[in-house]
C-alpha positions as CSV (number, residue, x, y, z in Angstrom):
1,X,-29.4,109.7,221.5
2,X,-26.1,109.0,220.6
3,X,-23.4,107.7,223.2
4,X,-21.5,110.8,223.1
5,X,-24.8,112.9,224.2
6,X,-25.9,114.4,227.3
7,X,-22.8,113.7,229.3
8,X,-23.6,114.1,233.3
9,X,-22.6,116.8,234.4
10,X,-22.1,119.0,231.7
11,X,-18.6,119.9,231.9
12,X,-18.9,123.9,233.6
13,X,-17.4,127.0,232.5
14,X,-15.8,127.7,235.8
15,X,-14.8,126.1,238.7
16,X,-13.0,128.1,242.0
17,X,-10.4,126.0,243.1
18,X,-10.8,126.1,247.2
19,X,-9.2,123.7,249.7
20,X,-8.4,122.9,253.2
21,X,-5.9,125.6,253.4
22,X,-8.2,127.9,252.6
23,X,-11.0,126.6,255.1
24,X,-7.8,126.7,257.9
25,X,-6.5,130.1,257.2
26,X,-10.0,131.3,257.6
27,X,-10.7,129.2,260.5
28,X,-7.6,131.1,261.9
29,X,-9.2,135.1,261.1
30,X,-12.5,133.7,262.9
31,X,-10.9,132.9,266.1
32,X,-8.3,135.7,265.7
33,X,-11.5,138.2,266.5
34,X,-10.4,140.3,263.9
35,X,-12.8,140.4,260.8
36,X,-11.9,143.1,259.4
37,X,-8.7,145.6,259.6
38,X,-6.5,142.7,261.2
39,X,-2.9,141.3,259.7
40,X,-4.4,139.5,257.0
41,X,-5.6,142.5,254.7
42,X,-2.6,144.0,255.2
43,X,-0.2,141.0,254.4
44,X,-2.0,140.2,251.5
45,X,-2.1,143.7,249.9
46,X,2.0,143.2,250.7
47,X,1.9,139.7,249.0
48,X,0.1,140.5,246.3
49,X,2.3,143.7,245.4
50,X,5.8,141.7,245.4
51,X,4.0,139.4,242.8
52,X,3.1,142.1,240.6
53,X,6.7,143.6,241.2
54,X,5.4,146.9,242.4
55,X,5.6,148.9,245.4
56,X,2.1,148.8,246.9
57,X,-1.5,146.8,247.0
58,X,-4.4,147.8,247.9
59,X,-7.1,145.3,248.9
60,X,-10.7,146.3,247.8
61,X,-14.6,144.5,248.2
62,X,-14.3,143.6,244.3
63,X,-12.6,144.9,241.2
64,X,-15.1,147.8,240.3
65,X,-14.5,149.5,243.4
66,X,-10.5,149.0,242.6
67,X,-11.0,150.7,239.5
68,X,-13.4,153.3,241.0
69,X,-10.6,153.5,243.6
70,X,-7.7,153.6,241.6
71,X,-9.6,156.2,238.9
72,X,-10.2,158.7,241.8
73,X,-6.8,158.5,243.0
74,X,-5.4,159.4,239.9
75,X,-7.8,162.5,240.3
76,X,-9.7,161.3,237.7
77,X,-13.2,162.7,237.6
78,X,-16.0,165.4,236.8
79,X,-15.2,167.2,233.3
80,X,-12.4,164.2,232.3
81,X,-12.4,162.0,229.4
82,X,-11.1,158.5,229.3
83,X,-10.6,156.2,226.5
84,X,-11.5,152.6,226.5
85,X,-12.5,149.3,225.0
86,X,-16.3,148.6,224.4
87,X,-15.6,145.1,224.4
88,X,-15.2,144.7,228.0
89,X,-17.1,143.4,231.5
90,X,-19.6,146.4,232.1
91,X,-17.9,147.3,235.7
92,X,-14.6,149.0,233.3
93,X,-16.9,151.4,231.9
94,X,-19.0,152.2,234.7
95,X,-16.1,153.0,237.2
96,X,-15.6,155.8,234.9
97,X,-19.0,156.9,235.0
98,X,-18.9,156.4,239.0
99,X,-16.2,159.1,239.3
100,X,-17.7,161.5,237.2
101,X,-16.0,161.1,234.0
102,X,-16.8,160.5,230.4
103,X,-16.0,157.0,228.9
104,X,-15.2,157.4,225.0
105,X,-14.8,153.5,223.4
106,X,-12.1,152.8,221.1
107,X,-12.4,150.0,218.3
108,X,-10.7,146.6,219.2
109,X,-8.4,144.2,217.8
110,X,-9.9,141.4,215.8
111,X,-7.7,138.9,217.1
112,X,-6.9,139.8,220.4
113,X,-10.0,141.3,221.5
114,X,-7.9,144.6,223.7
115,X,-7.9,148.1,222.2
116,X,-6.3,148.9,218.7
117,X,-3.8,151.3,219.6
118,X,-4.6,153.1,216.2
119,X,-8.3,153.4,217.3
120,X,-7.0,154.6,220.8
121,X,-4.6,156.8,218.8
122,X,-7.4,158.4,216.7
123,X,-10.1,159.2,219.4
124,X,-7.7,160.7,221.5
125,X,-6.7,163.1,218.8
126,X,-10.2,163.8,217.9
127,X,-11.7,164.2,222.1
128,X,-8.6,164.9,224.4
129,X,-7.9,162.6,226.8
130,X,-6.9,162.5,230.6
131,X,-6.6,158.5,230.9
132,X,-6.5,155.3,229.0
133,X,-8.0,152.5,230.0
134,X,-6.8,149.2,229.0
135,X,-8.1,145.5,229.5
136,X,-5.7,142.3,229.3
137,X,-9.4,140.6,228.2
138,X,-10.0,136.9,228.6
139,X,-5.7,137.1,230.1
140,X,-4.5,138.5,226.9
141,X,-2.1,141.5,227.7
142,X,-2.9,144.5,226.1
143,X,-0.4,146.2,223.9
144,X,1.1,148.9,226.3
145,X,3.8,150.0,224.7
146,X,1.8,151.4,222.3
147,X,-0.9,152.6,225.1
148,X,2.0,154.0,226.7
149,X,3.5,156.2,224.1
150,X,-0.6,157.2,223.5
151,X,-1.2,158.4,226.9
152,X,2.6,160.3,227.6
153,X,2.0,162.0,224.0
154,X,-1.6,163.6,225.6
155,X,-0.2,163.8,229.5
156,X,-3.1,160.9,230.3
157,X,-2.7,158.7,233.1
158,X,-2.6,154.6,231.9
159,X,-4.6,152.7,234.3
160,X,-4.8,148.8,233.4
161,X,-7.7,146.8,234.1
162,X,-6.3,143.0,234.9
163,X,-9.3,141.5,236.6
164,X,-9.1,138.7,234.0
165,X,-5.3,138.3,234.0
166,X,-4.0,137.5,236.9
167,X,-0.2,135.4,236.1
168,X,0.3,137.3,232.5
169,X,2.8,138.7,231.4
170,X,3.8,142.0,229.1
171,X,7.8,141.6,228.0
172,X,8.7,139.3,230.9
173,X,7.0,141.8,233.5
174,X,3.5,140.9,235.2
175,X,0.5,143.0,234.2
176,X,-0.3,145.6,236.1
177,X,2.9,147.1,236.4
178,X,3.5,149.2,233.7
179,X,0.8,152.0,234.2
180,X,0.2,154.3,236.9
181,X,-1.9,151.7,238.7
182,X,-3.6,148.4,237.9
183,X,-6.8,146.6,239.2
184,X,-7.2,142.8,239.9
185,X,-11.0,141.2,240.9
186,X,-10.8,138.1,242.9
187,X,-14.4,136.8,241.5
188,X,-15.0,133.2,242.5
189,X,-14.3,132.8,238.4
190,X,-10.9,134.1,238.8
191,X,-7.5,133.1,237.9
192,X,-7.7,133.0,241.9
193,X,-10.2,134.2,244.3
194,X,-10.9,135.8,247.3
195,X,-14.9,135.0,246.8
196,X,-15.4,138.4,246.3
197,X,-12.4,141.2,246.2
198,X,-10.3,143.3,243.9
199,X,-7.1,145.1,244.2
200,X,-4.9,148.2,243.3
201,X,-1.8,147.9,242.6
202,X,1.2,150.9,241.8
203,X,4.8,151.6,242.5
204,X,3.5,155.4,242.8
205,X,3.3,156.2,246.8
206,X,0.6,159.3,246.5
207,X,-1.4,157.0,244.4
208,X,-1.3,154.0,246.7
209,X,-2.0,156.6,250.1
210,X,-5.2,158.4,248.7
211,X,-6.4,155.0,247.3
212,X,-6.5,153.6,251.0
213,X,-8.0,157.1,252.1
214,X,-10.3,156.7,249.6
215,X,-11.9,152.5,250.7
216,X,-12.1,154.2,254.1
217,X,-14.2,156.7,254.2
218,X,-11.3,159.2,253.5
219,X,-9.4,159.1,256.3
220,X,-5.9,160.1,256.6
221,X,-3.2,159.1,258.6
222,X,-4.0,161.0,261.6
223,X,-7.7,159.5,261.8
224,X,-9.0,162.4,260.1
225,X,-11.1,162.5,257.2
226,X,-9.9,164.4,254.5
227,X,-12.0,164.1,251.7
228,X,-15.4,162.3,250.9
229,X,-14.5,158.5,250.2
230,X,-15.8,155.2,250.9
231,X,-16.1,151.8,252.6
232,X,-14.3,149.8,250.0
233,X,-12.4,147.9,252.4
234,X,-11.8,143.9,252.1
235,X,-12.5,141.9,254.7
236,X,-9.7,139.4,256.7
237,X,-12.1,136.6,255.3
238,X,-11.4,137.1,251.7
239,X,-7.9,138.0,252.4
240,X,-7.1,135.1,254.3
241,X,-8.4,133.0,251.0
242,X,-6.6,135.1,248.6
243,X,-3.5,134.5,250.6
244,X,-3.4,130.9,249.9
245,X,-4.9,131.8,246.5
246,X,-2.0,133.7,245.4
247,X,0.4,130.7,246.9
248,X,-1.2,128.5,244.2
249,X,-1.6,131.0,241.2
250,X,1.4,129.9,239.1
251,X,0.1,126.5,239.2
252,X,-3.3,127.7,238.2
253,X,-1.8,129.4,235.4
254,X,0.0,126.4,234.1
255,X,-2.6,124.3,234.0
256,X,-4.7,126.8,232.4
257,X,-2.2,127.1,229.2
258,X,-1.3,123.4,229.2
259,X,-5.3,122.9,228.8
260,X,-4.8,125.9,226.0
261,X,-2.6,124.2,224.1
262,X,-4.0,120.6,223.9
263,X,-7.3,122.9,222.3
264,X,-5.1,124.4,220.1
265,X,-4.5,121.5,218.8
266,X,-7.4,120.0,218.6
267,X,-9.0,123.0,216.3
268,X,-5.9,123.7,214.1
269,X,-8.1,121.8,211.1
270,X,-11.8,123.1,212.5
271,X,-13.5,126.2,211.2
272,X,-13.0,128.2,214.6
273,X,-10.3,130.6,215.0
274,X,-8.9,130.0,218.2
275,X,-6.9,132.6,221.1
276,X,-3.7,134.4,219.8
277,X,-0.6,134.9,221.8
278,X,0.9,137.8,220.6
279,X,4.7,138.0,220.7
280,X,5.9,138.8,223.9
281,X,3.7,137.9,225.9
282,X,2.0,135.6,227.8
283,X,-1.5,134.8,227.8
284,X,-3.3,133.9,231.3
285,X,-6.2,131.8,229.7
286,X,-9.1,133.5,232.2
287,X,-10.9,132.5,229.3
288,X,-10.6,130.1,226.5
289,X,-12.3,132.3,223.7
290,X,-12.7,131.1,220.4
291,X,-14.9,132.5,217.7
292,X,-17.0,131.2,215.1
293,X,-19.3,131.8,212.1
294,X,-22.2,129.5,213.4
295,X,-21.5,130.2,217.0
296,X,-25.0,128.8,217.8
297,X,-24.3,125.8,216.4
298,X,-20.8,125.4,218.0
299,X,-22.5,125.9,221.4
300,X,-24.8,123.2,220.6
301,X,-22.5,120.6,219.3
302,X,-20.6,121.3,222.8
303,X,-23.6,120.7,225.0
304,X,-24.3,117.3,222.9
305,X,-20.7,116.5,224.2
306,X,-21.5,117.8,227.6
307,X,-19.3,120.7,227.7
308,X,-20.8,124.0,229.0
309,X,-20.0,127.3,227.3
310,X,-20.5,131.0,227.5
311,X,-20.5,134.0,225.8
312,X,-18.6,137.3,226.8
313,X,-19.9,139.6,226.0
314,X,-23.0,139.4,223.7
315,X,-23.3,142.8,223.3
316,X,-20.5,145.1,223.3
317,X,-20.9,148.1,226.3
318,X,-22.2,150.9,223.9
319,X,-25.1,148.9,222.9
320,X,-26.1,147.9,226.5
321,X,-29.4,149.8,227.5
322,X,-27.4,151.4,230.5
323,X,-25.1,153.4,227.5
324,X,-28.1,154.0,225.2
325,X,-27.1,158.0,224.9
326,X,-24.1,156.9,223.5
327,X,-23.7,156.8,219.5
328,X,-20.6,155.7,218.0
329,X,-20.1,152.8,215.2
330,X,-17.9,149.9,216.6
331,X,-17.6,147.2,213.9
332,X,-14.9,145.1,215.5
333,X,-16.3,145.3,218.8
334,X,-20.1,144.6,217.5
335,X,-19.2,141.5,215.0
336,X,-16.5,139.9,218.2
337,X,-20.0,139.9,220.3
338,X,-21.5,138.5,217.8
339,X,-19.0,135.4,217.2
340,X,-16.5,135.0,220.5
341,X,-17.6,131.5,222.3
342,X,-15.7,130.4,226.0
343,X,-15.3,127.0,226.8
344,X,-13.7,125.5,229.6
345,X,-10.3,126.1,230.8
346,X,-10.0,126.4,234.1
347,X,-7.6,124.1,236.6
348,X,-10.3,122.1,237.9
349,X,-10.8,120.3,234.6
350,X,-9.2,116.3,235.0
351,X,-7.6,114.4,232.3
352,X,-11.3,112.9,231.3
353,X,-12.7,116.7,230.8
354,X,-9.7,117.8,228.8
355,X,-10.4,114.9,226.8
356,X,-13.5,115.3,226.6
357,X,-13.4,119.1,225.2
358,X,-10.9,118.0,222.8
359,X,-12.8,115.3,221.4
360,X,-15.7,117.8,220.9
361,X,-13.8,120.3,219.4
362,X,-12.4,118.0,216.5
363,X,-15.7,117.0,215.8
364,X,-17.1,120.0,214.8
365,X,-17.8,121.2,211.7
366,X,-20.2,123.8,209.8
């Protein structure tokens, strides 16, 4: 055993960054009486809209049901078709299926990791399509100008899944502003949390009304229900953490791409091809994805230095068992799954874990 092994603790993937405020603002819903439908869902729906620069938010329980939400408001559903990434958390493709649509997976990009607009571009020629589905994976933005053009040329909808990119950016603008709605999860391995939550957000009024019909039970303004919904509703717990959350995100964010950069650095000479940035925008870090040949023994090497990893995704979503009637050839999205390794990014890290990663990641070699 050599000095550098079996650091304690392991250095971990993730880390939520909750604090007093946080304990006091919940403090404050719990003796307020008001658990759930009270000022603090609504004020952070409000919050969390004027950060995107859009017109409206819509709290939610967690991100699927903001997608399932946002999908069903843009009348998305039975006899539809929607094109997406394969390379993806699960939940993306299943809120399709939840509303009674028909995912179809578009090839990815082999450095970014988001949809190929070519790919995109070629399946909806080939199916039809009535939305696209994009993912800012690991805090990447996706290429939506490109989407864009994609969906106006077939009359689609352009829904954007940021439950990983909370604090990017697209041309100067924030995700989740440029399609007809966007999605957010507050996961406790977010950008920020809520410890569980999601959230719609749109600058399109009808869209933003039948999604808060829809996370309560369908009712309308008049008390009424007026069409079959759900309780999707988020709690004034989780709002009153996101609240604070959000007050704290830019400084998340910043510490999350200073730690980016010193691991550029430190793999410029390894054989690991590290995150891109692709002009014009600017990357989140959610994750800290690298990829490798040997990824195996890259994961290794980082647990002898005590640093935790993780893979996302080791399978790409057509060849989970739950999408086993689908058959369709992916090669980008099947060798990334094959290859992508996360290591630790997140704000939490100190100067001595920073160092730490850095050290292990020059080290390496095949």
């Amino acid at each position: 055993m050599t000095e550098t092994q079996l650091h304690e603790p392991t250095i971990s993937i993730a880390s939520p960054a909750v604090g007093r405020e946080e304990l006091h603002r919940v403090a404050e819903v719990l003796g307020s009486g008001r658990l759930s439908g009270g000022e603090a869902v609504e004020a952070f729906g409000s919050e969390f809209a004027t950060y995107c620069d859009v017109a409206h938010g819509v709290p939610t329980t967690n991100g699927t049901t903001a997608l399932h939400a946002a999908l069903a408001a843009l009348d998305i559903g039975p006899g539809d078709t929607v094109v997406t990434t394969p390379f993806s958390f699960i939940a993306t493709a299943n809120a399709i299926r939840h509303v009674g649509a028909r995912p179809v997976f578009a090839d990815i990009d082999s450095e970014t990791y988001n949809l190929d607009p070519d790919r995109v571009a070629a399946v909806a020629d080939a199916e039809g399509i009535d939305a696209v589905l994009a993912v800012h994976l690991y805090g990447c933005p996706a290429p939506i100008d490109e989407l864009q053009a994609i969906a106006d040329r077939h009359d689609a909808a352009l829904l954007e899944d940021c439950a990983q990119a909370h604090g990017a950016t697209y041309r100067g603008d924030p995700v989740g502003s440029f399609g007809d709605a966007g999605c957010f999860s507050f996961y406790p391995t977010k950008n920020m949390t809520t410890g569980e939550g999601g959230m719609v957000v749109t600058d399109d009024d009808d869209v933003a009304e039948r999604c808060r019909s829809f996370i309560d039970h369908g009712r309308g303004p008049d008390g009424s229900h007026e069409r079959v919904g759900h309780n999707f509703r988020m709690p004034d717990l989780c709002a009153a953490i996101g609240r604070v959350q959000l007050s704290k995100l830019d400084d998340f964010v910043a510490a999350r791409r200073e730690h980016a950069a010193q691991f550029d650095d430190a793999i410029a000479d390894a054989p690991i091809q590290r995150p891109v940035e692709p002009d014009g925008c600017r990357h989140a870090y959610h994750q800290y994805t690298v990829r490798c040949d040997d990824r195996a023994a890259l994961s290794a090497h980082l647990e002898e230095y005590g640093v935790g990893s993780a893979v996302y995704y080791p399978r790409a979503i057509h060849e989970e068992p739950a999408y086993d009637g689908v058959t369709v050839e992916l090669p980008v999205a099947e060798r990334a799954a094959e290859e992508v390794l996360s290591i630790p990014v997140h704000p939490e890290l100190s100067t001595e874990d920073v160092r730490q990663i850095t050290h292990a990641l020059t080290e390496f070699s095949t």
